[in-house]
C-alpha positions in Angstrom: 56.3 -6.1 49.6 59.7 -6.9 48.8 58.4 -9.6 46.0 55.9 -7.6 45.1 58.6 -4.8 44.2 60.9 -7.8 42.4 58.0 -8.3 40.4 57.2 -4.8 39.2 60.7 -3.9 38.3 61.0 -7.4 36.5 57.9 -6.7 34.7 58.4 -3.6 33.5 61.6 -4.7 32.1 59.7 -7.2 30.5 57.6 -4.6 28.7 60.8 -2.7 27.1 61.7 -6.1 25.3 58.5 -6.2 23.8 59.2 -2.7 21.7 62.1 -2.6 19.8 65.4 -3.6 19.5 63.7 -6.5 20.8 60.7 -7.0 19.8 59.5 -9.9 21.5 55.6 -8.5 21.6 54.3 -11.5 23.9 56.1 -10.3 26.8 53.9 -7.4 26.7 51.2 -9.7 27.8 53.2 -11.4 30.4 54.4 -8.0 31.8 50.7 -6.7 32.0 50.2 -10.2 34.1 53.3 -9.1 36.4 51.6 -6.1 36.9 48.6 -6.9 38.1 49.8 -9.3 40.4 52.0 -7.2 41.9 49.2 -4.7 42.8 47.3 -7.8 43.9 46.9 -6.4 47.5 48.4 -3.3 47.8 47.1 0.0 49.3 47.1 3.4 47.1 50.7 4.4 49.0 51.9 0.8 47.6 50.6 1.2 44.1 52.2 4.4 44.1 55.4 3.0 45.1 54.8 -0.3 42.5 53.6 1.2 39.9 56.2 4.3 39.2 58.7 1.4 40.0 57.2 -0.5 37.2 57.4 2.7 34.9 60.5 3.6 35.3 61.8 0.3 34.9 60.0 -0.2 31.5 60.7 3.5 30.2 64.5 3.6 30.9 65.5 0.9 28.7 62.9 2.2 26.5 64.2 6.0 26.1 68.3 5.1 26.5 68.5 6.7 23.2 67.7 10.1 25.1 70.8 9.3 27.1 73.0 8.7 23.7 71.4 12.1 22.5 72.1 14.0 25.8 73.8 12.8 29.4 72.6 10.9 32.3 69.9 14.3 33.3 67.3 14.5 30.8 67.2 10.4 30.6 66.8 9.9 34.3 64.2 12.8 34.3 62.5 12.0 31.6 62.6 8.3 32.6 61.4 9.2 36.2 58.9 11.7 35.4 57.3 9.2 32.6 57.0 6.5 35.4 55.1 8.8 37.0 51.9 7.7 35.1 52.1 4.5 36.2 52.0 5.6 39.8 49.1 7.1 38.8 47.6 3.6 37.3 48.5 1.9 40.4 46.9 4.4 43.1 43.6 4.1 41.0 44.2 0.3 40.9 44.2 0.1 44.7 41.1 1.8 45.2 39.5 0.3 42.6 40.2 -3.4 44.0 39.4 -2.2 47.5 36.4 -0.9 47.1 35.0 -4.3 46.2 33.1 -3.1 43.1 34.6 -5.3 40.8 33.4 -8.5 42.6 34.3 -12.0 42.5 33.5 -12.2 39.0 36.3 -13.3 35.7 35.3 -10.2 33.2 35.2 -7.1 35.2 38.3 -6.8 36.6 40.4 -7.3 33.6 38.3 -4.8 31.9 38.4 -2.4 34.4 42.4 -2.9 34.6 42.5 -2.1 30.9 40.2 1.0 30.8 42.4 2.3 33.5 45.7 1.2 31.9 44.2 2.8 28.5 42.9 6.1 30.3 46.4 6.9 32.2 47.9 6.3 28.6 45.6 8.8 26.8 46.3 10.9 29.9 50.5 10.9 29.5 49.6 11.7 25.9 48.1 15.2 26.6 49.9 16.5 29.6 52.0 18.0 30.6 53.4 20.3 27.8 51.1 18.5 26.1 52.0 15.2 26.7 55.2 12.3 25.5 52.5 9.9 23.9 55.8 8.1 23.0 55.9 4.2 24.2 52.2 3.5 24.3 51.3 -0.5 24.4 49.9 -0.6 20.9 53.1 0.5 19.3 54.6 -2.8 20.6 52.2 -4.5 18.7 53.1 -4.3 15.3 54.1 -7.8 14.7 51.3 -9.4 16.4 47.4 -10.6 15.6 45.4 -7.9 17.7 47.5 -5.5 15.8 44.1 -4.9 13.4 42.2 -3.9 16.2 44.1 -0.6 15.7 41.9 0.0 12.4 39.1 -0.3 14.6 39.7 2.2 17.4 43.2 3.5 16.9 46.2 3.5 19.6 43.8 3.8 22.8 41.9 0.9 21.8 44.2 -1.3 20.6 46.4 -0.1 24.1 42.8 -1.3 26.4 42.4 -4.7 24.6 46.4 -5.6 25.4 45.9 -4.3 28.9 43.1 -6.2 29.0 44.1 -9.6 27.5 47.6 -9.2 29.8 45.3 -8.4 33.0 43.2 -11.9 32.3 46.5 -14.0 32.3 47.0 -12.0 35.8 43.5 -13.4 36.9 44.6 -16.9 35.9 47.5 -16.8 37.9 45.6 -15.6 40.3 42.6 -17.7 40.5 45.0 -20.8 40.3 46.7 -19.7 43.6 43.5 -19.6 45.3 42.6 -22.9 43.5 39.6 -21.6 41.5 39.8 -24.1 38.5 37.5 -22.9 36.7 38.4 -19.0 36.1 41.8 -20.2 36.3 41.5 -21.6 32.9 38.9 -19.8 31.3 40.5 -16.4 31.7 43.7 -16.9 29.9 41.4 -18.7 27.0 39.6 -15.1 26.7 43.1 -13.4 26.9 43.7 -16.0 23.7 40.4 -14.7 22.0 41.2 -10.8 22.8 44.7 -11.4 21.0 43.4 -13.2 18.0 40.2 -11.2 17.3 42.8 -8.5 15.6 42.9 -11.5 12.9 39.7 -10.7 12.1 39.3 -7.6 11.2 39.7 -7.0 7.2 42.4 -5.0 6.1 42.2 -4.0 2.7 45.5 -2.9 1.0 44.2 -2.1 -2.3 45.2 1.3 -4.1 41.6 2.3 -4.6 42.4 5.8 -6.2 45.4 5.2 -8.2 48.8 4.8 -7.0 51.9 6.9 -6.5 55.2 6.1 -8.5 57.8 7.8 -5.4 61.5 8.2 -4.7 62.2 8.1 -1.6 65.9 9.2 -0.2 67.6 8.7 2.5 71.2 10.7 2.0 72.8 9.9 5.4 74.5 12.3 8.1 77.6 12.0 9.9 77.1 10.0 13.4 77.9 13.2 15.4 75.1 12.9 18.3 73.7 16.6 19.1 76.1 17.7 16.5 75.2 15.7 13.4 74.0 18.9 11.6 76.1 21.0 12.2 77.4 21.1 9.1 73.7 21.9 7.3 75.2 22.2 3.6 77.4 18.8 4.2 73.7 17.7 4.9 72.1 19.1 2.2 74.8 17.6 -0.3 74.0 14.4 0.4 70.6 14.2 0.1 71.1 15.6 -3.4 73.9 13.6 -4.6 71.4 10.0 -3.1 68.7 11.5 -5.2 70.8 11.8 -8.4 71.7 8.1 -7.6 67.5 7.4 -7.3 67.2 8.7 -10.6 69.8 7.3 -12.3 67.7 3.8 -11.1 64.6 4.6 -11.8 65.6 5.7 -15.3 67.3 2.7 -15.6 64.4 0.6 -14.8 61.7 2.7 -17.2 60.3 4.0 -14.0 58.8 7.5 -14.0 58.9 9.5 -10.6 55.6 11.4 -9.6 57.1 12.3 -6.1 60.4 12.7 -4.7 60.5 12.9 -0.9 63.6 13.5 1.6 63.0 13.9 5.1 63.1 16.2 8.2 66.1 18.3 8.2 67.4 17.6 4.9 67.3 21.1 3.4 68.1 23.2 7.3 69.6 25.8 4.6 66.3 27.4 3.9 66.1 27.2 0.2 63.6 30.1 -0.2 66.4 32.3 1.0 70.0 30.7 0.4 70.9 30.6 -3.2 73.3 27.7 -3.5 70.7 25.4 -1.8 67.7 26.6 -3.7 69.9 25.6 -6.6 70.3 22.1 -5.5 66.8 21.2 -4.2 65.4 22.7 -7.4 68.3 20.5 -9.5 66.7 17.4 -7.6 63.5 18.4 -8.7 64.4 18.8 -12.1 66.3 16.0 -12.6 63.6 14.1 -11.0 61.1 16.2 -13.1 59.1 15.7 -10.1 57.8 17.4 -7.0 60.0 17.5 -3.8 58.5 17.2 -0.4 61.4 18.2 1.7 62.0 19.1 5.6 63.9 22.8 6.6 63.7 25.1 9.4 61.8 28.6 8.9 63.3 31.2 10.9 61.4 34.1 9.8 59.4 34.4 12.8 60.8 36.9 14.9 59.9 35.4 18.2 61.2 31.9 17.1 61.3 29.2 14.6 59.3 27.0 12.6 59.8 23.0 11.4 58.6 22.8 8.2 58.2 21.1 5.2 58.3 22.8 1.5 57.0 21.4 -1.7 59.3 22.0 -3.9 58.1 22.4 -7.8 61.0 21.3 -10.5 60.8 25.2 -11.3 61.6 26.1 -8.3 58.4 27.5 -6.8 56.8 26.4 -3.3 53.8 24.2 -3.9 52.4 24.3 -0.5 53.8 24.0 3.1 53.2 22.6 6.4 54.5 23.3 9.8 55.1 20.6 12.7 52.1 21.9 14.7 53.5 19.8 17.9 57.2 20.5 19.3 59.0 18.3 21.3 59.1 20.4 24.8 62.7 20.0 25.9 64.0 19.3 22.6 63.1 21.4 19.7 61.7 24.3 22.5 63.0 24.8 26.2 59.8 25.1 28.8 61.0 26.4 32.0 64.5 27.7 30.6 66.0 29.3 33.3 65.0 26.1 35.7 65.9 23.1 33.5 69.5 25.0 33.1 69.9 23.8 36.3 69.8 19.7 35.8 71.5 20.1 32.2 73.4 23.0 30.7 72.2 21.1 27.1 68.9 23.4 27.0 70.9 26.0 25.5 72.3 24.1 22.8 67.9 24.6 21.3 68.7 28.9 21.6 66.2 29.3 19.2 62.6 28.1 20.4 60.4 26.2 17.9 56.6 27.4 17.7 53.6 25.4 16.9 52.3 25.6 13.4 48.5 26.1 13.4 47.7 24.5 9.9 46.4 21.1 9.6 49.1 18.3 7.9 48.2 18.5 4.6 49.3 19.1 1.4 48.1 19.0 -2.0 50.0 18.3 -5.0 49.2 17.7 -8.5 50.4 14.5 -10.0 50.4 14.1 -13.9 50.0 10.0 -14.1 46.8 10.6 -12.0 45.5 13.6 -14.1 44.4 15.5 -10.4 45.5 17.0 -7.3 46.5 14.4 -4.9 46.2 14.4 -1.1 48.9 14.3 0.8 49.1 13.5 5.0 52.7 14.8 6.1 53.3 14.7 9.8 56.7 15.4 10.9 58.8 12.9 13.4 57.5 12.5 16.5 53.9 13.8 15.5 53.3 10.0 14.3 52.9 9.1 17.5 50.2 12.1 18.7 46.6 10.7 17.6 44.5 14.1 16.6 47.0 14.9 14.5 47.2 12.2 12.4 43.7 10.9 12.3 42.9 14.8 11.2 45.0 14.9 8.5 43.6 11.6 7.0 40.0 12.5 7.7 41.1 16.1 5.9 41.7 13.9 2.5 45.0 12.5 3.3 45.3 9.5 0.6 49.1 8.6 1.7 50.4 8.7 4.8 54.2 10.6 5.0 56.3 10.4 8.1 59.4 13.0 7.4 61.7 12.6 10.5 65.3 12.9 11.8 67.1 10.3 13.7 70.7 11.5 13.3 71.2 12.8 17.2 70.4 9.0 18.4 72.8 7.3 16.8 72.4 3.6 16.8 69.5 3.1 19.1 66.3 1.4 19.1 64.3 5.2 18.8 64.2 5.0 15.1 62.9 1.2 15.0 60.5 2.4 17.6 59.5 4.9 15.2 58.7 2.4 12.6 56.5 1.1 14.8 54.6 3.8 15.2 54.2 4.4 11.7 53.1 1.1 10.8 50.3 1.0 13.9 49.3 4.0 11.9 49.4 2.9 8.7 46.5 0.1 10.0 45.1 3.3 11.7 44.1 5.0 8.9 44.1 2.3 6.1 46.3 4.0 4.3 49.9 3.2 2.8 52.7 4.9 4.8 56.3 5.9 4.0 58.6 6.8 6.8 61.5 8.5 5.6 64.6 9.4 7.9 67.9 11.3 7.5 69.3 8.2 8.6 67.1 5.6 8.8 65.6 3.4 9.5 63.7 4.4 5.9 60.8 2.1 4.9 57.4 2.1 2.7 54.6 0.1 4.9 51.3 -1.3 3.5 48.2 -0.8 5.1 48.2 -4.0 6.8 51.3 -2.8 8.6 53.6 -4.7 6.6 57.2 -3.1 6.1 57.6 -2.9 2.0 60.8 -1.9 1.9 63.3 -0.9 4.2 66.6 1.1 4.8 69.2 0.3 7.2 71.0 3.0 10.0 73.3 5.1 8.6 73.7 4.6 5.4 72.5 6.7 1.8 69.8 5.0 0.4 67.2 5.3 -1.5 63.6 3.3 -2.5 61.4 3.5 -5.4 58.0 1.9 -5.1 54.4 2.7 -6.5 52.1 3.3 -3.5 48.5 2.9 -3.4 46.4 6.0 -2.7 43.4 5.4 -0.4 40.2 7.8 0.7 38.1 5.6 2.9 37.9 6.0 6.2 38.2 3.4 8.9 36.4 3.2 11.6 39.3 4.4 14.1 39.8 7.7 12.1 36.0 8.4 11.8 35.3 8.0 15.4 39.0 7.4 17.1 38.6 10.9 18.9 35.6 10.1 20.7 37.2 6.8 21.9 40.2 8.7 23.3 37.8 10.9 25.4 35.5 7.7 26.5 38.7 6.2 27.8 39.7 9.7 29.8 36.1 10.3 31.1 35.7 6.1 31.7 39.2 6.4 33.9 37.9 9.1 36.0 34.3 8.0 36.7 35.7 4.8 37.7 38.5 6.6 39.7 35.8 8.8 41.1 33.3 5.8 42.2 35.8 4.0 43.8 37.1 6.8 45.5 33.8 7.8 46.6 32.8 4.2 47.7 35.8 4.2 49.9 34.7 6.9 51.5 31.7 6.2 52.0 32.2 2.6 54.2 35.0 4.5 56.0 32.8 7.0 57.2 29.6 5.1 57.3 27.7 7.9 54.8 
C-alpha cells in the first residue's frame, strides 16, 4: 500500500502540470496510467483512501490561486472536499474490478475506467451547491490532438476518451508485468489512436454569417488581492481611458468598431444609477460610436444582488441585459454563513449575497456593417466552465461566443490561464469564435479551432482589435452534448449498481 500511495500522490501531481502554468498536456495521460495502477488491487476502503489522495494532490496545486485570493482555510477545504470525487472514482473502481465483470479482455476495462472517470466528473459538476465543474480533464487539453473530439461531444466526452486513452497505457503497464506481450503492446497503440482521432475531426473556422469588427479592452486594476476593487471608480477610469487609447488605434488604422466590450466588473458603479459613471461608459460608447457590452453589479434586489452585464447604446440607453445565472457558492454568495464563519472569518467580506439570474445568456444587438441584429452568447467568468449554460446559449442563436470575467483577486496565478483554457475547449465546443476578456488578463480572441488570436498579458491595460467571424451551425456536442452528460451520469451508476449488486450476490450466494 505504501507504493501504491507514492504512486497516487505522484500522479496526481502529475495531472496539475498538465493544466496551466504548465501545461505539459501528456502528463495527463501518464497520470491517468498512475492511477489506474495504483487501484490495481485495492479494496473499496483502499480506493477511498487512493483516490481522495490522488485528488487532493492534483487539485491543490491546481486551485493555489484560491489560497493567493483567501488564506490557508478555503484552499485546503476546497482542495480536500474536491478530492473527494475521486474517492468516489476509486470505491466504484474497486468493485468494478472485483466483481470480475470486466474480464480478461484489452477494451473493457479502459472503457469502463473512463465512463467512470467521465461520470464522477459530470457528477462534481452538479453537486453540491451545484457543483465546481472547474479542473475537468478536457480543459487540459487544449494544446493537444483529441482536443476536436470536444466538437463532437463537449467536455464529458472529450474528459472519457482522455480517461480512456490514459487507463490503456495503465493496461500496458500492466499486462507487461504479468508478461502478456501481446495486450501489452497493442493497448498503448489504441491509447495512440484515441489521442490522434481528435485530428480528424473538421473544424471549420470560417465566418459563415459575416464578421464582427470588436474592441476589446482590458484597463487593468491594481494587484490588491480581495481588495482590488475597492476603489470601483479608480476601476472604472481605467477601463475608459484603455478604450479611448483603442480608438485612437483603430482610427488610426481605418478600422471601424461595431462592438466595444470590457469585462466583468469594469463598470461596479452601476451606471443606470450613478451619474459620473453613466457619463463615462456612455463617452466610451460615443467615442467608439459603437455598442458597449460591459460587466456591473445590480443591487436593486432587495434580498441581494445581481452580476450583470449591460449593453450600453452610444446614447446612453440599455440595449439588453444578462444576469450570471450561476454564482460561485462561497465566493460571490455564502451557503451555510453562520457555519463557514467558523473555518474563515473571509465569508463576510461577500455581505451582500449574489442571486441567480433566470434568463438565458443572450443578447441581441444590432450591428450596422451587418445590416441585422446579431446574436450574442455572453457567459460571465466562471460560467465558461458549466456545460448547460453554454451549449444553451449557442443553441439559443449565439453567433460569438463572449467570456466577460474578473481575475484581479488572484493576482499572478495560473486561474486566469486556466480560464483560457476553458474558453478555448469551448470555443471547439460550439464552433464558434470566442473572446475572453478580463479586468486583468489574461485577455485573448480564440478561433474556432481553439487557436489563441490574440492575447493580453497579466496586469497590464490593453486592448485588441480584430474582426471575428460570426457562426450559426451547430456542432454535434451543442445539439446533443446534454444527453451525453446524462448518459455518462446514468452509465456511472448502472455500472456502479451491477457491480455492486454482483458483489453481493457471490458473497451471499443469491
Amino acid at each position: 500500500m505504501q507504493w501504491n500511495i507514492l504512486v497516487a500522490v505522484a500522479s496526481g501531481l502529475l495531472l496539475a502540470a498538465a493544466f496551466p502554468d504548465v501545461g505539459w498536456w501528456p502528463f495527463a495521460f501518464v497520470s491517468l496510467a498512475g492511477l489506474w495502477w495504483a487501484l490495481r488491487d485495492v479494496g473499496a476502503w483502499g480506493g477511498l483512501l487512493l483516490g481522495w489522495l490522488y485528488g487532493v494532490a492534483f487539485f491543490a496545486p491546481h486551485v493555489w490561486w484560491a489560497y493567493v485570493a483567501t488564506e490557508i482555510t478555503p484552499w485546503a477545504a476546497l482542495s480536500v472536499a474536491e478530492g473527494l470525487a475521486w474517492g468516489l472514482l476509486g470505491v466504484i473502481w474497486a468493485h468494478v474490478r472485483r466483481s470480475g465483470m470486466l474480464g480478461e479482455g484489452l477494451l473493457a476495462g479502459p472503457v469502463a475506467f473512463g465512463l467512470l472517470w467521465a461520470g464522477v466528473e459530470q457528477l462534481r459538476s452538479i453537486m453540491p451547491f451545484e457543483g465546481f465543474p472547474w479542473g475537468r480533464l478536457a480543459f487540459a487539453m487544449a494544446d493537444s490532438p483529441i482536443a476536436g473530439l470536444a466538437w463532437v461531444g463537449g467536455v464529458p466526452f472529450l474528459g472519457f476518451a482522455v480517461a480512456t486513452a490514459g487507463a490503456f497505457l495503465g493496461l500496458a503497464f500492466e499486462r507487461g508485468v504479468q508478461r502478456r506481450p501481446v495486450q501489452a503492446a497493442a493497448a498503448p497503440a489504441l491509447a495512440l489512436v484515441i489521442v490522434f482521432s481528435g485530428a480528424l475531426v473538421p473544424l471549420d473556422s470560417r465566418a459563415t454569417d459575416g464578421e464582427l469588427s470588436v474592441a476589446v479592452i482590458q484597463g487593468n486594476v491594481p494587484d490588491r488581492g480581495l481588495d482590488s476593487f475597492s476603489q470601483a471608480r479608480e476601476v472604472l477610469r481605467n477601463h475608459a481611458a484603455e478604450s479611448s487609447v483603442a480608438v485612437s488605434d483603430a482610427q488610426a488604422q481605418g478600422r471601424a468598431i461595431d462592438l466595444m466590450i470590457w469585462p466583468e466588473n469594469a463598470a461596479d458603479v452601476d451606471p443606470r444609477v450613478d451619474d459620473q459613471a453613466y457619463q463615462l461608459v456612455t463617452t466610451a460608447a460615443q467615442e467608439a460610436d459603437a455598442p458597449l457590452l460591459l460587466g456591473t453589479v445590480d443591487y436593486t434586489p432587495v434580498n441581494g444582488r445581481y452580476n450583470t452585464s449591460l449593453l450600453w447604446s452610444p446614447e446612453g440607453v440599455v440595449l439588453d441585459t444578462y444576469s450570471k445565472q450561476r454564482p460561485v457558492p462561497f465566493a460571490e454568495y455564502i451557503p451555510m454563513r453562520t457555519f463557514a464563519r467558523h473555518f474563515s472569518p473571509d465569508v463576510d467580506r461577500v455581505s451582500v449575497d449574489m442571486l441567480a439570474g433566470t434568463e438565458p445568456a443572450v443578447m441581441q444587438v444590432a450591428i450596422d456593417s451587418q445590416e441585422r441584429a446579431v446574436t450574442l452568447a455572453t457567459v460571465i467568468c466562471f460560467e465558461v466552465a458549466v456545460d448547460d449554460i453554454v451549449r444553451e446559449a449557442v443553441a439559443l442563436g449565439g453567433e460569438l461566443l463572449v467570456v466577460q470575467t474578473n481575475n484581479a483577486t488572484f493576482g499572478h496565478t495560473a486561474e486566469s490561464t486556466q480560464q483560457l483554457q476553458m474558453t478555448r475547449i469551448k470555443a471547439i465546443e460550439t464552433g464558434r469564435y470566442a473572446i475572453q476578456d478580463s479586468t486583468v488578463g489574461v485577455s485573448a480572441i480564440v478561433a474556432p479551432d481553439g487557436r489563441v488570436l490574440q492575447e493580453t498579458e497579466l496586469f497590464t491595460a490593453a486592448h485588441m482589435l480584430a474582426d471575428v467571424g460570426l457562426r450559426t451551425d451547430l456542432t454535434p456536442a451543442v445539439r446533443f452534448g446534454g444527453w451525453i452528460a446524462w448518459g455518462v451520469l446514468i452509465g456511472t451508476g448502472v455500472l456502479a449498481v451491477s457491480a455492486v449488486g454482483r458483489r453481493l450476490r457471490e458473497r451471499y450466494e443469491w
